[in-house]
VMD Tcl script that draws the C-alpha trace (Angstrom):
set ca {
  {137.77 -79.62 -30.84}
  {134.94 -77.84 -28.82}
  {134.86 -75.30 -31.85}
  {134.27 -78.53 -34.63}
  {131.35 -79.52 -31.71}
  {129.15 -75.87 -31.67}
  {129.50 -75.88 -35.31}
  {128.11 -79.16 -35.40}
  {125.33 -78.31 -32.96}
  {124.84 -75.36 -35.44}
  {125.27 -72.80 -32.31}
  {128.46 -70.60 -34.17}
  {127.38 -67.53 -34.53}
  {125.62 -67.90 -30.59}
  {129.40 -68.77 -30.13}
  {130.62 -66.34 -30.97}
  {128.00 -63.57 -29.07}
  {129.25 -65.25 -25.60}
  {132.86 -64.89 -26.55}
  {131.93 -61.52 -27.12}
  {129.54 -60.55 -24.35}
  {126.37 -59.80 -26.80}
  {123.22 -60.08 -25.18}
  {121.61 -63.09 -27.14}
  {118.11 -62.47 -28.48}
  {114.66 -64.62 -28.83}
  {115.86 -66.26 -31.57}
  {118.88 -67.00 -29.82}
  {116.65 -68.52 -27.57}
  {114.88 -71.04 -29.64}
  {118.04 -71.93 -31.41}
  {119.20 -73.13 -28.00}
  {116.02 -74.83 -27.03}
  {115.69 -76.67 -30.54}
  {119.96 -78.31 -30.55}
  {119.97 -81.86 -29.93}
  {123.70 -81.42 -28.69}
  {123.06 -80.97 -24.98}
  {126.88 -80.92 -24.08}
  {127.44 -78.08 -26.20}
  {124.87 -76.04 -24.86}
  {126.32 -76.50 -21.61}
  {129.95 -75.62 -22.94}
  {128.54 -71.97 -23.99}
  {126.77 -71.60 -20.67}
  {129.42 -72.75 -18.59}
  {131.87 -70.43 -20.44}
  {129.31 -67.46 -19.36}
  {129.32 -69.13 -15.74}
  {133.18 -69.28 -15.03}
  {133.40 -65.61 -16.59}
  {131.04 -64.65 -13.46}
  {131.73 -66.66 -10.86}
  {135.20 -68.90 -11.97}
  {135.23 -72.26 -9.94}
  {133.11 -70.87 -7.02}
  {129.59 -72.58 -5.82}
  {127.52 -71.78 -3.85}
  {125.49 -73.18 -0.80}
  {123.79 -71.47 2.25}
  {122.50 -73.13 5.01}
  {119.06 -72.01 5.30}
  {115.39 -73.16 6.38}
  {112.39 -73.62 4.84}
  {109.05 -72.85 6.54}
  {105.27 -73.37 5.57}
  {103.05 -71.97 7.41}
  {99.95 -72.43 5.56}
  {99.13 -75.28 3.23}
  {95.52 -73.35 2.12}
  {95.21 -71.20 -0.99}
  {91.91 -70.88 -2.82}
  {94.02 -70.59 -6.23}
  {93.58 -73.86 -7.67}
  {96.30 -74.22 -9.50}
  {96.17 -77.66 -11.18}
  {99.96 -78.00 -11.17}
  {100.33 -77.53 -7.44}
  {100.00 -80.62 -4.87}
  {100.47 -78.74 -2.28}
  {97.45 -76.74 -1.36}
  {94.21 -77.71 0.41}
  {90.99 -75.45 -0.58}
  {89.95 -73.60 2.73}
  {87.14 -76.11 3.93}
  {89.62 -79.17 3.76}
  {90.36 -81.19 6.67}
  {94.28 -81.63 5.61}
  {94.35 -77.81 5.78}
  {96.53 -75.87 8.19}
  {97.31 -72.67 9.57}
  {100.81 -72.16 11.76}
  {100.69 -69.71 14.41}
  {103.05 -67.01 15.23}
  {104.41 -69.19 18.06}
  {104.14 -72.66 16.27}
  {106.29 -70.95 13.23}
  {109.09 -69.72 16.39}
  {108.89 -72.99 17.43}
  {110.06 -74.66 14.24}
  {112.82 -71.79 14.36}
  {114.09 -72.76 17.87}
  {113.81 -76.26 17.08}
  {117.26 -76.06 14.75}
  {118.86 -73.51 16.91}
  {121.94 -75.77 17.17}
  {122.21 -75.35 13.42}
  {123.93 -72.28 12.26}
  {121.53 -71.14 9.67}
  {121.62 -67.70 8.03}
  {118.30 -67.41 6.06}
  {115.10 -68.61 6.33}
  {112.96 -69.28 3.42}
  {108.99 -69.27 4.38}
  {106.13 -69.02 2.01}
  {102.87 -70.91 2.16}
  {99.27 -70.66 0.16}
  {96.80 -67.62 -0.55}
  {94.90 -68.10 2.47}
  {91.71 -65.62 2.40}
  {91.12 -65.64 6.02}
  {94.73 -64.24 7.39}
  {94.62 -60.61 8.46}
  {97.30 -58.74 7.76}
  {99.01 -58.30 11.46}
  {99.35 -62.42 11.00}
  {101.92 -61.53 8.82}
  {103.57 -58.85 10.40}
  {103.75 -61.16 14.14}
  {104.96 -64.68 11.91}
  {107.96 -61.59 10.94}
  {108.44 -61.12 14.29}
  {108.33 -64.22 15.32}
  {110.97 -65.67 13.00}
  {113.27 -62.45 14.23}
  {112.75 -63.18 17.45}
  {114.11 -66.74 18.00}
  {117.11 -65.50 15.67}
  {117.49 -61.95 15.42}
  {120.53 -62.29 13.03}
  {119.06 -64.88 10.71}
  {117.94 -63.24 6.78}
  {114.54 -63.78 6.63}
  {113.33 -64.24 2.66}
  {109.07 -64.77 2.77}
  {106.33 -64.47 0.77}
  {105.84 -64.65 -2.95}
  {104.73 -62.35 -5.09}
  {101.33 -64.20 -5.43}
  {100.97 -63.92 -1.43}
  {101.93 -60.64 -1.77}
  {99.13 -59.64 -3.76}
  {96.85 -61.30 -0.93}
  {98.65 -59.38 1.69}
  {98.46 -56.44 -0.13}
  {94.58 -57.02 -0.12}
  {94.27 -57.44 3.50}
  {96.17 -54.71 4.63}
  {94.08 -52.42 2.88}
  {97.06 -50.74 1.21}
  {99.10 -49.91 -2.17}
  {101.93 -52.07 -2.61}
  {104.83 -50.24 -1.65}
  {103.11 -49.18 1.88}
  {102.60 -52.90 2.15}
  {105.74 -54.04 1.31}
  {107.89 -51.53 2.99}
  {105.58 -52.21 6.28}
  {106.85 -56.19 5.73}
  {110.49 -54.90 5.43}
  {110.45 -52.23 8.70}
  {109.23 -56.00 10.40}
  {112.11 -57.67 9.66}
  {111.94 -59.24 6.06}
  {115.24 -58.78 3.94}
  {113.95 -59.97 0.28}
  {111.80 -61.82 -1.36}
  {112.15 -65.35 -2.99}
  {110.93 -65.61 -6.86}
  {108.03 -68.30 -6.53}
  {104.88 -67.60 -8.88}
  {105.82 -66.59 -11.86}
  {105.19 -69.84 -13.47}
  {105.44 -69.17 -17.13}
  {104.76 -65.50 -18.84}
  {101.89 -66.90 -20.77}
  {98.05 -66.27 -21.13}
  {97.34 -69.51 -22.76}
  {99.28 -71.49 -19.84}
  {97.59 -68.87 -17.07}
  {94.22 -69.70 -18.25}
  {94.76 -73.40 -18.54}
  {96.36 -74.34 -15.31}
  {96.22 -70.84 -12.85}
  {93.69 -68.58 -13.94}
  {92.40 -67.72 -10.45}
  {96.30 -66.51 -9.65}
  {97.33 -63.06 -10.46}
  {99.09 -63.12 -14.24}
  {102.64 -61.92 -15.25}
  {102.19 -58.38 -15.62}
  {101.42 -57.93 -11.85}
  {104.42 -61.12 -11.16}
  {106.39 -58.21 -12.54}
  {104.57 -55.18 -11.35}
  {105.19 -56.72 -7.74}
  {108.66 -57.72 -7.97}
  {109.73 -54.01 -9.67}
  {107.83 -52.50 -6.59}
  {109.67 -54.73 -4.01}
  {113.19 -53.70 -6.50}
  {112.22 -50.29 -5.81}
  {111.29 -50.18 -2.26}
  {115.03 -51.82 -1.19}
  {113.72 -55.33 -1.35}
  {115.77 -57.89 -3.65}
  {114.24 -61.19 -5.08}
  {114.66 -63.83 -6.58}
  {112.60 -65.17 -10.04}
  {111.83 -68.36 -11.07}
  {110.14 -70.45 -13.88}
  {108.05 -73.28 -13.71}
  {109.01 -76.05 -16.85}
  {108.20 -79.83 -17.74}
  {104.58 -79.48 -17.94}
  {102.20 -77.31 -20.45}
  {104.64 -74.24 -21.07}
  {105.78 -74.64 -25.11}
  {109.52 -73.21 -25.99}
  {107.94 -69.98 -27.77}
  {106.95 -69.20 -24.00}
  {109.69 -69.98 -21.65}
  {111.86 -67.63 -24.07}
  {109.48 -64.67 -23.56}
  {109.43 -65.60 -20.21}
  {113.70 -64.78 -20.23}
  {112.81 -61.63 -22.34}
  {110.58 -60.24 -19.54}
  {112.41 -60.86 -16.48}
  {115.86 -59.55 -17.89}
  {114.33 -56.21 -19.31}
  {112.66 -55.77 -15.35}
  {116.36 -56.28 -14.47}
  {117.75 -54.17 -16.67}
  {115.75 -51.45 -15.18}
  {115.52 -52.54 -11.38}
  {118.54 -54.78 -10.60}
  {116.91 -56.26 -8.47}
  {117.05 -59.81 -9.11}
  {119.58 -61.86 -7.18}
  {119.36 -64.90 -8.50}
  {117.06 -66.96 -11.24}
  {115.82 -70.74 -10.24}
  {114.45 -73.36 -13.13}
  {111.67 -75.01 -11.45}
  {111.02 -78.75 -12.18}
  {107.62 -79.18 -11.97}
  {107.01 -83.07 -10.35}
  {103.66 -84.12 -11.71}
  {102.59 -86.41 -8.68}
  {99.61 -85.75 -7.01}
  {98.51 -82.57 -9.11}
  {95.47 -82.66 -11.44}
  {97.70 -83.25 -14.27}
  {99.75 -86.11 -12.82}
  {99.04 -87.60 -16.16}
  {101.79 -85.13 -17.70}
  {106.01 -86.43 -17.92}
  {107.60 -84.58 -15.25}
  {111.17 -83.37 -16.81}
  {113.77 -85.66 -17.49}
  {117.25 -85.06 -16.05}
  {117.93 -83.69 -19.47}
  {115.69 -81.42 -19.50}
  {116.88 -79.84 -16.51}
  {120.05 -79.18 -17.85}
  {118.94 -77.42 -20.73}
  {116.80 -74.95 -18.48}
  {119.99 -74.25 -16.21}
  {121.78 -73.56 -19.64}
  {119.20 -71.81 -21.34}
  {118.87 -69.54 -18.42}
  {122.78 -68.81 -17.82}
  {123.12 -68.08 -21.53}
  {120.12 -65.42 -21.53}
  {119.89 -64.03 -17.58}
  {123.07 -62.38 -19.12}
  {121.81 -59.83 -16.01}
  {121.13 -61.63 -13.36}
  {123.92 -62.67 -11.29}
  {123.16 -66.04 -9.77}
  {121.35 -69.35 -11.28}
  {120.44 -72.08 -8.99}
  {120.44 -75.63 -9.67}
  {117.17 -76.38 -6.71}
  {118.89 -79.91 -5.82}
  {115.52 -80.89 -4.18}
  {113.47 -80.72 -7.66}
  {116.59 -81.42 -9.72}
  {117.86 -84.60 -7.65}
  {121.61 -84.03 -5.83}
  {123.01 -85.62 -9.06}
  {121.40 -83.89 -12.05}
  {122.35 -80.77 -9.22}
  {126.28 -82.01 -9.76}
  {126.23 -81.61 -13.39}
  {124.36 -78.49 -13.41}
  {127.17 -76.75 -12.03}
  {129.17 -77.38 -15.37}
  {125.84 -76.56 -17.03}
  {125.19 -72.48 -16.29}
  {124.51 -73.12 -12.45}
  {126.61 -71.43 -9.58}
  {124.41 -72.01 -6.80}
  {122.60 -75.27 -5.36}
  {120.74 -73.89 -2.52}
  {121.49 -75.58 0.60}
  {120.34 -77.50 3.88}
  {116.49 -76.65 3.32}
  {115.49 -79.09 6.49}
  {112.23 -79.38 5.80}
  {110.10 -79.84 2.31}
  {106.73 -79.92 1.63}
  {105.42 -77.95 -1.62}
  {106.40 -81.19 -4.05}
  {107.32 -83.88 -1.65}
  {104.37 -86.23 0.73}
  {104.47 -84.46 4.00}
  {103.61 -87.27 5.51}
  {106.05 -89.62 4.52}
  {108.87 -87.74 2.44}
  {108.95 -84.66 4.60}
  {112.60 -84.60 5.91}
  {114.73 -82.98 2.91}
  {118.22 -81.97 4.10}
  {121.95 -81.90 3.35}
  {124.05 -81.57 6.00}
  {126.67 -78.59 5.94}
  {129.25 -81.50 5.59}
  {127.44 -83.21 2.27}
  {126.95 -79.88 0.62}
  {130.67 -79.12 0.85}
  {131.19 -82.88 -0.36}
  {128.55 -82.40 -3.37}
  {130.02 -79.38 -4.41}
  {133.71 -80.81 -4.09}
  {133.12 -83.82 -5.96}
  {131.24 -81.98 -8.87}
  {134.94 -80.14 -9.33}
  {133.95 -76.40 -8.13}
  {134.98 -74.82 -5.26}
  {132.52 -74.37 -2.38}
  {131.35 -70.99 -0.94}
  {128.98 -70.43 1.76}
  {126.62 -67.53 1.36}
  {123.91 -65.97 3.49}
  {120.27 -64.93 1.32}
  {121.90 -61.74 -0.30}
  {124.97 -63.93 -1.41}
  {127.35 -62.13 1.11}
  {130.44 -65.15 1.19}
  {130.51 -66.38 5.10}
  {132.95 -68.53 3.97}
  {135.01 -70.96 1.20}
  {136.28 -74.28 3.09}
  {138.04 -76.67 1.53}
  {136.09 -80.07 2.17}
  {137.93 -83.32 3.37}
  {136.44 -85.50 0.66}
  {134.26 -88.27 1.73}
  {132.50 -87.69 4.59}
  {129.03 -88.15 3.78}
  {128.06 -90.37 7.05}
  {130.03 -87.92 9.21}
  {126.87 -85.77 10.04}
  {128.12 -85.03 14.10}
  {129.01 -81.13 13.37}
  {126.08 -80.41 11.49}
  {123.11 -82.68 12.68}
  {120.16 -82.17 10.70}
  {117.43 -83.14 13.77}
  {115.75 -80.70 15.50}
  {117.17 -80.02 18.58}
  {115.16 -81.85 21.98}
  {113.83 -79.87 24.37}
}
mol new
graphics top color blue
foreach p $ca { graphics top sphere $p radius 0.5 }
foreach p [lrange $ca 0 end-1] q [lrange $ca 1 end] { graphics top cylinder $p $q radius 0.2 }
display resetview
C-alpha cells in the first residue's frame, strides 16, 4: 500500500535512495518540496528517522537565558531586539544572569541555552564573567551560548582571531554552541531582510572554526517568510558538506518564523503543514547530521507530536522562559514540565529519552500516561527566596 502511495506522490526513485542509504541530491530536494502528498513525505523521512534513532525521543530539561534584548542588526524578521538608544532595551549583569540560574535550582536542569542581541557596547570580559557566572550557581550544568552572529561581535571585542576567541569562551566554561543565525544561505534574502548581519559564508566559517576548536553546534534555518524553495535546498547542501568535513553538527532545528511584531508582520507565518514538510525535508537530506528537532515552542506542542512521525527525534524540552518570538510582557512563561514532556512524547507513540546538550541519555522512563496537572515533582516556578 505505502509503495502504490510514493508512486502516486511521484517520489519512487527518492524511494528507493532511502531504502538504499544514497545521499539524495538538490533535485531530490525540490522534488520533495514541490509533492502535494505530505504523508508520504513523512513516510520516507520517518523510515530514515527509525533507522537512526528507532522509537526513541528525545527531551532535555534545559533553560533558556537572554541577557540582552539590544542588537544594532536590524533584522526585519526579528521582534525581539531593541536598537541601542531604546528605552525597552536591556542589559543582564553577570549577577542578574546567576540569579535567574539560582532561581530554578530546585529543577534538575542539565543545559542552559543563553543567547541574546549584537550589543556594540559589551566588552569582551562581560562575556567571559556571564560564563562564569552561569558555572558558578551550577557547576555541572552544560552551558550552550552564543550564536554564531554574537560570535562574530565577540570576536570583535576581544580583539582576537576566532579560534583564540572561541577557545578562550570554552577554557570559561562553555560546552557548544547552539545553531541560531543562519537564517537562509541566500544573498537575495540577506540583503532584503539582514544585510547589516554577517552572511553565510562566515555562518559557516564560524561554526567550522568552533567544529575544529572541540566545540559542537547546532544549525538551524529560518522558513515561512521570504526564503523561496531553490534556497532552503542550498541551504541543506551547505550545512551537510561543512558536516561532512567537521562533524560537528549535533543536531539541525527548522525554525518557524512567527510574523508578529516584526517589520514584515504583513507576511503568513507557516502553517502547521508547512512545518512538517521542513522536519521532513531536513531528515531526508541532513542524511549527516544526527539529530532533528521539532522546537515545540515555534511549532506548537501538537504540530511537535506529529513531527516525531515526520523526520524529528528530538523536541527540546522545559525551556522556562521565552522571549525571542513570544510578548515578554505578557506571554513570557514557556515551559513543559518534566512530567508533560514524558506525557507528549508518550502519547505521540515514541519512547522518551532524556538527554543532556551533547545528547548523552540521562535516562528513558516509562511515563504513567495522563498526568498533565500533576506538576508537584517538577514545578516549573522559580524557586522563593
Amino acid at each position: 500500500m505505502f509503495e502504490r502511495i510514493i508512486n502516486s506522490a511521484g517520489l519512487a526513485d527518492i524511494y528507493q535512495k532511502v531504502l538504499a542509504g544514497v545521499r539524495l541530491t538538490a533535485d531530490d530536494g525540490l522534488k520533495l518540496y514541490g509533492t502535494a502528498n505530505l504523508p508520504a513525505l513523512g513516510y520516507l523521512a520517518n523510515i530514515v528517522r527509525e533507522r537512526l534513532h528507532g522509537q526513541s525521543a528525545f527531551f532535555v530539561r534545559n533553560q533558556h537565558i537572554n541577557y540582552t534584548n539590544i542588537c544594532n542588526k536590524g533584522c526585519l524578521f526579528c521582534s525581539f531586539y531593541a536598537l541601542p538608544k531604546d528605552v525597552d532595551g536591556y542589559v543582564l549583569s553577570p549577577e542578574q544572569v546567576q540569579e535567574k540560574v539560582r532561581a530554578y535550582s530546585h529543577i534538575p536542569v542539565t543545559e542552559i541555552h543563553m543567547v541574546g542581541g549584537v550589543n556594540p557596547k559589551l566588552p569582551f570580559s562581560y562575556y567571559l564573567d556571564l560564563i562564569k557566572a552561569i558555572k558558578e550557581a551550577r557547576p555541572d550544568v552544560s552551558l550552550k551560548a552564543f550564536t554564531m552572529i554574537e560570535l562574530e561581535q565577540i570576536r570583535r571585542v576581544a580583539k582576537k582571531p576566532m579560534d583564540e576567541t572561541l577557545l578562550d569562551l570554552k577554557n570559561a566554561g562553555i560546552d557548544a554552541i547552539p545553531g541560531g543565525g543562519a537564517e537562509v544561505f541566500s544573498e537575495r534574502v540577506h540583503e532584503e531582510l539582514f544585510q547589516a548581519k554577517s552572511d553565510s559564508d562566515k555562518w559557516l566559517e564560524t561554526a567550522r572554526t568552533a567544529h575544529q576548536v572541540g566545540l559542537p553546534s547546532n544549525a538551524t534555518m529560518l522558513y515561512g517568510h521570504v526564503e523561496q524553495t531553490e534556497e532552503k535546498v542550498y541551504h541543506y547542501v551547505k550545512l551537510r558538506e561543512l558536516q561532512d568535513e567537521t562533524q560537528g553538527f549535533l543536531a539541525f532545528i527548522p525554525l518557524s518564523w512567527h510574523p508578529e511584531k516584526t517589520a514584515i508582520s504583513e507576511l503568513p507565518g507557516p502553517t502547521g503543514q508547512m512545518d512538517l514538510r521542513e522536519v521532513a525535508v531536513a531528515r531526508l537530506m541532513l542524511d549527516n547530521v544526527p539529530h532533528i528537532k521539532s522546537f515545540w515552542i515555534m511549532n506548537s506542542p501538537a504540530v511537535t507530536q506529529v513531527a516525531l512521525w515526520y523526520g524529528a527525534d528530538d523536541m527540546d524540552g522545559s525551556v522556562l522562559e521565552y522571549e525571542i518570538t513570544r510578548d515578554p510582557e505578557t506571554d513570557r512563561m514557556q515551559s513543559l514540565t518534566h512530567a508533560q514532556m514524558l506525557d507528549m512524547i508518550a502519547e505521540a507513540g515514541r519512547q522518551p529519552v532524556e538527554r543532556d546538550a551533547l545528547y548523552r541519555v540521562i535516562e528513558s522512563p516509562i511515563p504513567s500516561i495522563p498526568h498533565y496537572m500533576d506538576t508537584a515533582c517538577d514545578s516549573i516556578e522559580p524557586a522563593l527566596a
